[in-house]
N, C-alpha and C positions, 0 to 999 in steps of 0.2 A: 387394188382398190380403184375405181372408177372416181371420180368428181369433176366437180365442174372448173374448168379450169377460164382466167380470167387474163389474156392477153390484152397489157396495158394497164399502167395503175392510176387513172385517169379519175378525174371525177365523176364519170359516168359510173365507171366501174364500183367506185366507195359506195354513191348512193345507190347502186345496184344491191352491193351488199349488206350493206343498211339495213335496207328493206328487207330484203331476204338472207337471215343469217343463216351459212350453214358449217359450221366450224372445220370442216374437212376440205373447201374450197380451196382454192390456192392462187396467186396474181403471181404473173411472170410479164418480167418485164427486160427491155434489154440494160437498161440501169435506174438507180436508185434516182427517184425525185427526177426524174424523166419527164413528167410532164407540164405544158407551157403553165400551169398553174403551180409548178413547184418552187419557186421561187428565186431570187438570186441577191447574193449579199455585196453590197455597197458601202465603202464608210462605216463596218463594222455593222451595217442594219443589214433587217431584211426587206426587201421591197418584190413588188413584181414584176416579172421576165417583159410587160408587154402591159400600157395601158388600158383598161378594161373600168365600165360600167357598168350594173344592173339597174333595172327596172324595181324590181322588192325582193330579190333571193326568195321564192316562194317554196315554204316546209322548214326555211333556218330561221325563225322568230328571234333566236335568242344571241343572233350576233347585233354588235352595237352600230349602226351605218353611219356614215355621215353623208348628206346628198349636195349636192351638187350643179348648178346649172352653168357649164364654162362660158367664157368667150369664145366667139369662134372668129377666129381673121382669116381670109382669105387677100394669100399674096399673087397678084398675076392671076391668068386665067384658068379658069374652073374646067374648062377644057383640057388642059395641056395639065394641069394636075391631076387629072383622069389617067390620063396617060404617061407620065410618068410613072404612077403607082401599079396598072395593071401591065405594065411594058407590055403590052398589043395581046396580053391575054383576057381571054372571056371571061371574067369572075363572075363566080356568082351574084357575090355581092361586097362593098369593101365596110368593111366594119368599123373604120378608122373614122368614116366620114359620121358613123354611128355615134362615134364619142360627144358631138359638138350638141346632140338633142338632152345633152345631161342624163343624172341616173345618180344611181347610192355607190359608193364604196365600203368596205368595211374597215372601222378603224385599223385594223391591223392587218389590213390590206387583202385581197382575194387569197394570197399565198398562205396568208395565217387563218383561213376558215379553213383551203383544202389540209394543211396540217391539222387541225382540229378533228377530222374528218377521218384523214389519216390514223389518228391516235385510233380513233372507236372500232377499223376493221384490225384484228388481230391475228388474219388468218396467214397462212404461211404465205412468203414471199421471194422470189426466185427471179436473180437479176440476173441474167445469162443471154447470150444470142442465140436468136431461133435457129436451130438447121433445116428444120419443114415440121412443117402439119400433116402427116397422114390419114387425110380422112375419109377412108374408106374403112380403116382398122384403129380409127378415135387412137390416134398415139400423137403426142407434140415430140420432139426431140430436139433438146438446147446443145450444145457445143460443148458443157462441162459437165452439166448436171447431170445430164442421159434423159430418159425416157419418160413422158408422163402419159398411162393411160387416165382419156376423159370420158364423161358422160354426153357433157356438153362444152362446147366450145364458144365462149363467148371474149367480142376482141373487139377493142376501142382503138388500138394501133393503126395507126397509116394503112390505108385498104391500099394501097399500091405495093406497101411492103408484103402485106398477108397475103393478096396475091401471086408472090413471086415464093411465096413459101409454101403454098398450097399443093398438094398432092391428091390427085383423087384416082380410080380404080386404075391396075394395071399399070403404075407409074406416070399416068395423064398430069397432067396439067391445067389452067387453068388458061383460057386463051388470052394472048395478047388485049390487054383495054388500053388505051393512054389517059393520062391522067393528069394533067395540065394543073400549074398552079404558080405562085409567085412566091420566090423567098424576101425575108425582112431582114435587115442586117440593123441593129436597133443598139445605138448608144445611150446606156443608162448613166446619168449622172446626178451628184449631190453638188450644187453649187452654194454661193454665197449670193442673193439677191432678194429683195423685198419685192415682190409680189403680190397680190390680195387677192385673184380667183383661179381659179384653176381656169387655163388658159390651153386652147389647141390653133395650132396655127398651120394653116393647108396654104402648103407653097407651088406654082405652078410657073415657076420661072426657070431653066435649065442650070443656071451660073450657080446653083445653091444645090450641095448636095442634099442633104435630107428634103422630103417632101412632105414630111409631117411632122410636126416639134411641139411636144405635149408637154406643159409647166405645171407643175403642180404643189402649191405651197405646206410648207411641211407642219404649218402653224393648224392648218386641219384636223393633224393627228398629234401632235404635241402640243402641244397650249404654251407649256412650262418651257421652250428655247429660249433661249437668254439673246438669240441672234437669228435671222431671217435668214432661210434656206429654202430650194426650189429644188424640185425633183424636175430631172430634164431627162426625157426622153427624145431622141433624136433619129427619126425612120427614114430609111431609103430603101426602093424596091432594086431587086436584082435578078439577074437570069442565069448568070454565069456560075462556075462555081466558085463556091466561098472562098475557096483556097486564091482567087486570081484579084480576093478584093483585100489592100492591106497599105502600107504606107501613108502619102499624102490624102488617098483618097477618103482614108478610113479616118484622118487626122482630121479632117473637114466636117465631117458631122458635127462635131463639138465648135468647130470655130465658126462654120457659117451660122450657127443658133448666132454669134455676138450680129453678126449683119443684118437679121430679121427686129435690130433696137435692142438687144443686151451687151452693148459695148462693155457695160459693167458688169457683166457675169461674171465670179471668180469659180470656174470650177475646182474643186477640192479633191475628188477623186470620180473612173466611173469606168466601169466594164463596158465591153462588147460581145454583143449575141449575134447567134443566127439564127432564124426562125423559121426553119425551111421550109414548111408547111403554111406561112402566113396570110396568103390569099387564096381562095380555095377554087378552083376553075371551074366551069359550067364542065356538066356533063350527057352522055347520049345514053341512047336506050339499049346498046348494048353491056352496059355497067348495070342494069338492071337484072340482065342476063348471067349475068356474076353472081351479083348478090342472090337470087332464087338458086341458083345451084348451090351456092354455099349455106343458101338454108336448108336445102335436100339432104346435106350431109351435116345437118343438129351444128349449123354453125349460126350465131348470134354477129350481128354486127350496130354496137352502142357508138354513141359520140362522136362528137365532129370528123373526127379522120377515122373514125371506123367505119361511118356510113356514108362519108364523104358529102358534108352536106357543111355549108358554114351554118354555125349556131351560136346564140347566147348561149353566157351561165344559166338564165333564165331559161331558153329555152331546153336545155338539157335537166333542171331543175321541176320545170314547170308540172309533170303530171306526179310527181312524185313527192310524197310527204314524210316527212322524218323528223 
């Protein structure tokens, strides 16, 4: 049986299938709740992997928002916090600076709309590692599960990784692109501090690791705390790989937020992400070259890393009504 098959189980991919239900579909992905909108648990809550705004989530009427306009402080120069964040890469665009022009949240935050979302497609799902895409003869093949023949192949996934899984006629390949971008190493935390707006503060001083430290009061979405709590996000960009960022340096994120005037922060608990994908690099017109061949061969490429383009929820939301 042929069907369409949906690499990535992305947000694109849900409202994809939303819109078009067809019960024999199937999402494969390399693991569950894989994507930056799936959320990650703090202090026994759920929160999101990565601070985020909208504009009006347009086609989701029926989630409750609460909006928003922060503080924006800039510490040091606007200049050199440029560059700390894209470390001497092209971005397209940085998004982070996007948060300071305010927008909605959803009371139970973007990761509780994509689980909402999540619930309504019910079509089979397949968490396994790609081995390639053969698409001259529409077959995927994962590492456990074995073989999927498709109709169509449609994929939100990192175009840098589909790329390198890609197979076309006679054992080809798919040429060398580069694909530039910045990873985010992002300490999420629950503190104890009184606060009153949501608060983003863009640092451009080297002596401070984080360059962006997003606050955000918890009294927003609870009314009923008996005690004042802040959600602390704490970003630093990186190049290296993840594996070589860890000890003091990683301990700083949380302590230089007390230097930027939270002497009294008490933090209470808070994970560490990596967010390899986090700034998305400009790119050339041979990545165009790419993508038209992969559409030669019925291949689809949705959402931010699958078309490699930085986007809102918004903009991924925008044409589409559900």
């Amino acid at each position: 049986m042929r069907r369409k098959v949906y690499l990535g189980e992305s947000l694109s991919t849900l409202i994809a299938m939303i819109k078009e239900p067809h019960p024999q579909d199937l999402i494969a992905d390399l693991w569950e709740r894989g994507s930056l909108l799936g959320g990650i648990e703090v202090c026994g809550m759920e929160f999101d992997r990565v601070p985020m705004l909208s504009k009006n989530l347009p086609g989701l009427p029926k989630l409750e928002l609460i909006s928003v306009k922060p503080a924006a402080v800039f510490i040091g120069s606007e200049s050199s916090y440029n560059v700390r964040v894209s470390r001497n890469t092209d971005v397209q665009r940085n998004w982070l600076l996007e948060l300071s022009i305010g927008g909605k949240i959803p009371k139970k935050f973007f990761n509780g709309m994509f689980k909402e979302l999540r619930s309504r497609v019910t079509n089979e799902r397949v968490y396994d590692i790609l081995s390639r895409a053969e698409l001259s003869s529409r077959k995927v093949r994962f590492l456990r599960y074995g073989t999927i023949d498709y109709c169509k192949l449609v994929s939100s996934l990192p175009l840098p990784y589909v790329m390198g899984k890609a197979v076309l006629n006679s054992g080809k390949t798919l040429p060398l692109v580069e694909l530039n971008y910045v990873s985010l190493l992002v300490e999420i935390a629950l503190a104890e501090y009184k606060i009153e707006e949501y608060t983003v503060i863009y640092v451009g001083k080297s002596n401070i690791i984080p360059h962006t430290v997003v606050l955000i009061p918890l009294r927003l979405f609870k009314e009923d705390l008996l005690s004042d709590y802040v959600l602390v996000y704490s970003i630093t960009s990186i190049k290296r790989p993840y594996k070589n960022y860890k000890g003091e340096y990683v301990d700083r994120l949380l302590k230089d937020v007390r230097k930027l005037g939270f002497q009294d922060m008490r933090f209470l608990c808070h994970k560490l992400i990596f967010e390899k994908y986090g700034l998305l690099g400009t790119v050339g017109p041979e990545v165009g070259e790419v993508v038209g061949t992969l559409k030669d061969f019925n291949v689809e490429l949705i959402g931010r890393l699958g078309t490699w383009k930085e986007m809102s929820i918004d903009e991924i939301l925008n044409y589409v009504s559900i």
